[in-house]
C-alpha positions, -999 to +999 in steps of 0.1 A: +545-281+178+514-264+185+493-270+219+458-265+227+452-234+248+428-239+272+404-200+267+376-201+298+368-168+291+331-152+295+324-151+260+327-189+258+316-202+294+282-174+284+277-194+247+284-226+263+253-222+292+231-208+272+234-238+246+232-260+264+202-248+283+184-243+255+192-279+243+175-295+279+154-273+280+139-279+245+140-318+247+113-320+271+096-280+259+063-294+255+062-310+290+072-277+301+046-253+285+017-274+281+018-304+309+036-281+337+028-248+325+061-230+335+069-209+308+105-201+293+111-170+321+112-189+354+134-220+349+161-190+326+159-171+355+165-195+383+193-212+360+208-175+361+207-171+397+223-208+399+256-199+379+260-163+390+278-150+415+260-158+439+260-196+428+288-215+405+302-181+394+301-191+360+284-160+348+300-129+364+288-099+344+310-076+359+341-094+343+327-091+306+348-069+286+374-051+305+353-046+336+348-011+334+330+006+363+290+009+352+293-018+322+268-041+341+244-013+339+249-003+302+245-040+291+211-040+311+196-011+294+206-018+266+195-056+267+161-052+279+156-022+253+168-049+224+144-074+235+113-050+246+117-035+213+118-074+192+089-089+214+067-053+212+066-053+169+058-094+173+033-082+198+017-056+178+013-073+145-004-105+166-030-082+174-065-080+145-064-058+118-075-023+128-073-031+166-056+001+184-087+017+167-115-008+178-103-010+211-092+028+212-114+039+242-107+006+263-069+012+257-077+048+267-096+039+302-065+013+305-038+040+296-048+070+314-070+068+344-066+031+357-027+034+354-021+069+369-041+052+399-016+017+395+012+046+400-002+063+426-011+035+449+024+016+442+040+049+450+019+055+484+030+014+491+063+023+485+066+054+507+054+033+535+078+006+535+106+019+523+127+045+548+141+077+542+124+088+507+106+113+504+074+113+481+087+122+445+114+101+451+086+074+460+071+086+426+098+078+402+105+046+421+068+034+417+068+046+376+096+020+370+068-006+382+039+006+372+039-008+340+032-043+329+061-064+316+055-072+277+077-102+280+058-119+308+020-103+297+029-121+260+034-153+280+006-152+294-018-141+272-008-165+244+002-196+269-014-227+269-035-220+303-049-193+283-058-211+253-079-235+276-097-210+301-089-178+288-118-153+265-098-148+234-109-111+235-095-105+268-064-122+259-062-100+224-061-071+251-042-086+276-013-087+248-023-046+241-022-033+271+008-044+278+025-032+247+009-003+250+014+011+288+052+001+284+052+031+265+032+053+281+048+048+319+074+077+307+051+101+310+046+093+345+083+088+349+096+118+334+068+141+355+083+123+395+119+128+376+113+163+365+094+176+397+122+166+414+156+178+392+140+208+388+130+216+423+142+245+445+177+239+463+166+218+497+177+229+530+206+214+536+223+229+506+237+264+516+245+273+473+241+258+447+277+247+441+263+222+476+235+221+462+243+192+431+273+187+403+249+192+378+254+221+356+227+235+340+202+260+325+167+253+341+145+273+313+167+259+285+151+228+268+171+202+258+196+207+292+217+180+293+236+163+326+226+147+356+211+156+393+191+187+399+188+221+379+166+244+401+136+265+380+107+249+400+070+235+393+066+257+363+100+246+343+095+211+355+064+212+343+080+228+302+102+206+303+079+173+307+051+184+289+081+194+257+105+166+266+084+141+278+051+140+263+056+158+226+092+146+219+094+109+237+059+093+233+037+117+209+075+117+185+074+084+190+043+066+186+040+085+153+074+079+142+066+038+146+033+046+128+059+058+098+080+027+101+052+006+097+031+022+073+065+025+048+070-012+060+034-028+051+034-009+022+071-021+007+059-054+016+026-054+003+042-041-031+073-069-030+043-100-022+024-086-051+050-089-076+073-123-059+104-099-052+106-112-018+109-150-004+097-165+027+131-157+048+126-121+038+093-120+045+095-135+078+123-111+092+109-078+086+091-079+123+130-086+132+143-056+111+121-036+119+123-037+159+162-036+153+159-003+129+135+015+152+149+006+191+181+017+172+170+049+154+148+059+186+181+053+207+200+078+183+174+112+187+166+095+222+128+090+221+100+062+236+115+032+214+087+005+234+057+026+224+077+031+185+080-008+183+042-017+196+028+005+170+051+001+142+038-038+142+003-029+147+001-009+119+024-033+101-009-054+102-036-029+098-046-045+066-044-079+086-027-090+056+008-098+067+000-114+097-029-139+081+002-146+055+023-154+085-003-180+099-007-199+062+032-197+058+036-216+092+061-189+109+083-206+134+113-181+127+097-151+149+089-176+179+119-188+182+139-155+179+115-149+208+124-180+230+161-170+223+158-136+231+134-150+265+163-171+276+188-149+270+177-118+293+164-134+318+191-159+326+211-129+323+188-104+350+191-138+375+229-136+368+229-096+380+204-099+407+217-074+435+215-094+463+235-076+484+215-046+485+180-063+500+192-059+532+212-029+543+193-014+571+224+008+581+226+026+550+195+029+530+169+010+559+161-016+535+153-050+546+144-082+529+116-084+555+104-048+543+104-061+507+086-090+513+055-067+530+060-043+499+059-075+475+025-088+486+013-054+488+020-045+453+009-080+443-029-074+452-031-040+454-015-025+426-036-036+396-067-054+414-088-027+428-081-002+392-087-027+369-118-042+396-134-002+391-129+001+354-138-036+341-173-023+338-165+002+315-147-024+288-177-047+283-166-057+251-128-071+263-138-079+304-174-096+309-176-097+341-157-096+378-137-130+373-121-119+342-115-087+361-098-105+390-075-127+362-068-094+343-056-076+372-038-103+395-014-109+357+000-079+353+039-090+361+069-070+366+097-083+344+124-065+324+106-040+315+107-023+350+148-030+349+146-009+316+130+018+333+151+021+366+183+016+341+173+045+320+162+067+356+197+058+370+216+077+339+191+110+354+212+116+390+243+110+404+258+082+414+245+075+453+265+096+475+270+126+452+245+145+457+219+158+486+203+138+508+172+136+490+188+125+456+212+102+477+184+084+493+167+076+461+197+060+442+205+044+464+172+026+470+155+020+436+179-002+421+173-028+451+135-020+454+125-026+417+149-059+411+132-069+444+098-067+427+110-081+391+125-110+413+092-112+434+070-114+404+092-135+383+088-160+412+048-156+420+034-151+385+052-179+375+044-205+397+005-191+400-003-204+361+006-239+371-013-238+409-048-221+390-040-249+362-042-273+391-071-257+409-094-258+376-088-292+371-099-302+404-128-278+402-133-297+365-138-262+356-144-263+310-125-257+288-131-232+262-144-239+228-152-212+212-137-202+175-127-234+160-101-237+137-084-263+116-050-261+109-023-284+090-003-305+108+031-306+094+044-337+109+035-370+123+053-364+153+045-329+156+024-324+191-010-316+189-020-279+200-032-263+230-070-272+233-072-292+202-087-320+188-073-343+159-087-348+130-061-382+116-085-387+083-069-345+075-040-351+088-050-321+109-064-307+140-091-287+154-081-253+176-099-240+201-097-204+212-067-200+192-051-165+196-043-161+161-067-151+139-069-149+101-087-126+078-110-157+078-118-157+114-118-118+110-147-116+086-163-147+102-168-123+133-179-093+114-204-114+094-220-131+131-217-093+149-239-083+116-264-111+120-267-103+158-274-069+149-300-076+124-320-105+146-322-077+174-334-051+148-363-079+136-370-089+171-377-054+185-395-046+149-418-074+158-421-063+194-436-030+177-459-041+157-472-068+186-479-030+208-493-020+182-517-051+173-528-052+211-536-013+214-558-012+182-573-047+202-577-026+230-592+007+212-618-011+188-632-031+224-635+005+240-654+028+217-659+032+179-643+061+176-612+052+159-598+082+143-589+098+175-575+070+194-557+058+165-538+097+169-533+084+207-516+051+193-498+065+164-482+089+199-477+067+222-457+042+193-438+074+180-426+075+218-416+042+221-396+041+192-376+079+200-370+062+236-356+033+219-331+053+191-321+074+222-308+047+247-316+014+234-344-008+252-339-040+258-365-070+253-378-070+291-382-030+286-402-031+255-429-057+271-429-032+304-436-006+277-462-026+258-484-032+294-482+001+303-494+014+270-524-008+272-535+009+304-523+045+291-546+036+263-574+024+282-573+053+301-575+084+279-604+067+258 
């Protein structure tokens, strides 16, 4: 006779929790997001701190498989580089037709100035607080948070506090920012990680066989192992600006520019002639984020900056995504939500905790992070994006939307990524020198610290502001009104919505999503703006000119030269105006003073 066996193995206690999460959690999902405003990262993450191992044990990562030594850390990297990859293509296809190059020069204030001074400020923070590193140490540690978490950012740009209070152009680059400086934080990375490995042997190494266990070449590209390889600045400096910036992110943003040019076009072709149904259709943001974190893994280049472009230029056309919106897509969002639960009640299952406070061996303290928490909180993003804002009029209007932009930039798994893939670059801690040996063995515990600190804060700030604006009766916003299909009767109404029962439809607000529609609707009122401002200062003219002929024929009959004097002083006004633009208040400043120019010379 056969008897049940009784199998609690991780495999089935993991598929068991994470069913049945997603079951509670989905009963009551629209109290959640739209009445409570939690999001899907904070209650997965607390549920994986609750049945880790610090909690009920359930979910003990370092038991999967056969336990080997390091497995926690492979399954991280290689999670968070799965689910970066999914969410960055969804992320990049959300955006408008054509947007990396409408937005190209406030991506490039975003991507380049204002970040290298994020890094350099969380690096000087973290070189304060945290003992016995030295300042490229501090360097590498601070690149792993410099960046803003595309997980979280996507939350929060396309939540429902946004859709009520939230500019849908700041939101639009809210969402690319974040896909896009995930990507470009290796540069700044790979420079602290190179200065370093290929610095000259410190004192306290007599040879070099003290020195590190690496072996390499230091002037041969392409050197492979971990720890230090001697050379100094100049080799460091070969090897990032080879390595680094031409093979990882230039390699890779125009090998995702490939994938999704061969991708819109395939699809395009396959719409046009009804080879491909709406489960094919729907999965290619999927496939694709599978192919390229997988094909980027294999010749080891910047996978998160492949995936972010791949999808925007999967929508350059705005074609695929616009068909996404009138086919309903709920496949890609929920992917998401799975993927959402899945890592993060797995990073609250791994949490280190027993490395926040070991002041005897690395000087770290959980009263030391707290300090470095609140300090990277305000003063990591704040004051850059509070100096550039005025430069990105079109996406940031004014200081609020400054404050908002800069306050939600979260750390989320995106930084574990980073500090995964740094980890694999040295020695395991106590292997190496001193210098090396102080910095593994404190950036694993300082950038969990700050994933756990922001997971916490930026999560429970949406639903306080919510709060605050509603006792402050602060309006909602109203602006690009949409109507959509409802496809039930017992289907919620939207974010910010109004119902229309006669249409069996409603009325969006500030929707993020936008359709070729919405798209030309735009175009066509930035054109009409253009061309009332063109008529308006046209008039403006010919009123300066209608008053200074006044003027002349009350003067003097001679006409013929004050009419040259006129035909001058209009020529000017119109060269000042093709050369810097005057505005309305201008041009009547103008029109005074060329009344008593005028008066004067006749």
């Amino acid at each position: 006779m056969l008897r049940p066996v009784l199998d609690v193995s991780s495999l089935n206690v993991v598929l068991s929790v994470l069913g049945i999460f997603i079951l509670l959690s989905r009963f009551i999902s629209f109290k959640i997001k739209q009445r409570w405003y939690l999001g899907d990262a904070l209650p997965a993450f607390v549920l994986g701190v609750l049945l880790g191992p610090v909690g009920a044990r359930f979910l003990d990562v370092s038991q999967w498989g056969d336990g080997a030594q390091g497995q926690k850390s492979a399954i991280a990297y290689g999670l968070t580089r799965l689910v970066i990859g999914i969410q960055l293509v969804k992320a990049g296809y959300e955006l408008p037709k054509r947007y990396l190059r409408q937005r190209g020069l406030e991506l490039t204030i975003c991507l380049l100035p204002a970040m290298s001074i994020v890094w350099l400020v969380t690096s000087g923070f973290i070189m304060l607080i945290i003992p016995r590193i030295t300042f490229l140490s501090a360097l590498i540690i601070g690149a792993c948070v410099t960046c803003t978490d595309p997980v979280l950012s996507q939350a929060i740009a396309k939540g429902p506090f946004a859709d009520n209070y939230v500019r849908r152009p700041l939101r639009e680059f809210i969402s690319a920012e974040a896909g896009g400086n995930d990507g470009f934080g290796f540069p700044f990375l790979l420079l602290a990680v190179s200065l370093l490995r290929y610095a000259a042997a410190p004192a306290n190494a007599v040879t070099m066989e003290d020195f590190d266990l690496a072996r390499g070449t230091a002037d041969q590209l392409g050197t492979s192992g971990v720890g230090r390889f001697g050379g100094g600045v100049k080799h460091a400096l070969k090897h990032w600006a080879v390595e680094g910036v031409l093979y990882m992110i230039i390699m890779g943003a125009g090998y995702g520019a490939l994938v999704g040019f061969l991708s819109r076009k395939f699809v395009n072709i396959a719409s046009k002639r009804r080879w491909i149904d709406n489960e094919g259709f729907l999965l290619v943001p999927l496939a694709m984020g599978l192919f390229v974190v997988g094909t980027c893994g294999c010749i080891g280049s910047d996978d998160t900056l492949a995936c972010f472009i791949a999808g925007n230029v999967l929508n350059w056309d705005g074609r695929y995504h616009s068909e996404t919106l009138k086919r309903h897509d709920s496949f890609n969002p929920a992917i998401e939500a799975l993927l959402n639960f899945g890592a993060f009640i797995f990073l609250g299952a791994i949490m280190p905790w027993g490395f926040f406070q070991t002041p005897d061996t690395t000087g770290i303290t959980v009263g030391r992070l707290m300090g470095l928490g609140v300090l990277i909180l305000f003063f990591r993003r704040i004051p850059a994006i509070m100096m550039a804002y005025r430069f990105i009029p079109h996406v940031c209007q004014d200081w609020k939307e400054a404050l908002f932009m800069g306050y939600f930039g979260p750390i989320g798994i995106g930084a574990i990524s980073y500090v995964e893939y740094a980890r694999r670059l040295f020695p395991d801690p106590g292997e190496s020198d001193v210098e090396i040996n102080n910095l593994t063995g404190a950036m694993i515990p300082v950038v969990y610290w700050l994933v756990l600190f922001s997971i916490i804060v930026h999560g429970v700030s949406v639903p306080i502001l919510s709060l605050l604006y509603r006792v402050l009766h602060v309006p909602r916003i109203c602006d690009h009104p949409v109507e959509i299909t409802l496809l039930s009767t017992h289907e919620p109404l939207p974010n910010n919505s109004t119902a229309v029962p006669q249409r069996h439809s409603a009325i969006v607000n500030n929707q993020f999503a936008r359709g070729d529609s919405d798209e030309e609707d735009e175009e066509q009122e930035e054109n009409q703006q253009q061309q009332q401002q063109q008529q308006h200062r046209l008039s403006l003219h010919q009123s300066i000119r209608q008053s200074m002929h006044q003027t002349i024929r009350q003067v003097t009959p001679q006409r013929l030269s004050h009419l040259q004097v006129l035909d001058g002083l209009e020529a000017h006004l119109r060269r000042s105006e093709s050369e810097g633009g005057l505005s309305e208040q201008t041009l009547r400043g103008e029109k005074a003073e060329a009344e008593v120019d005028t008066r004067e010379m006749v």
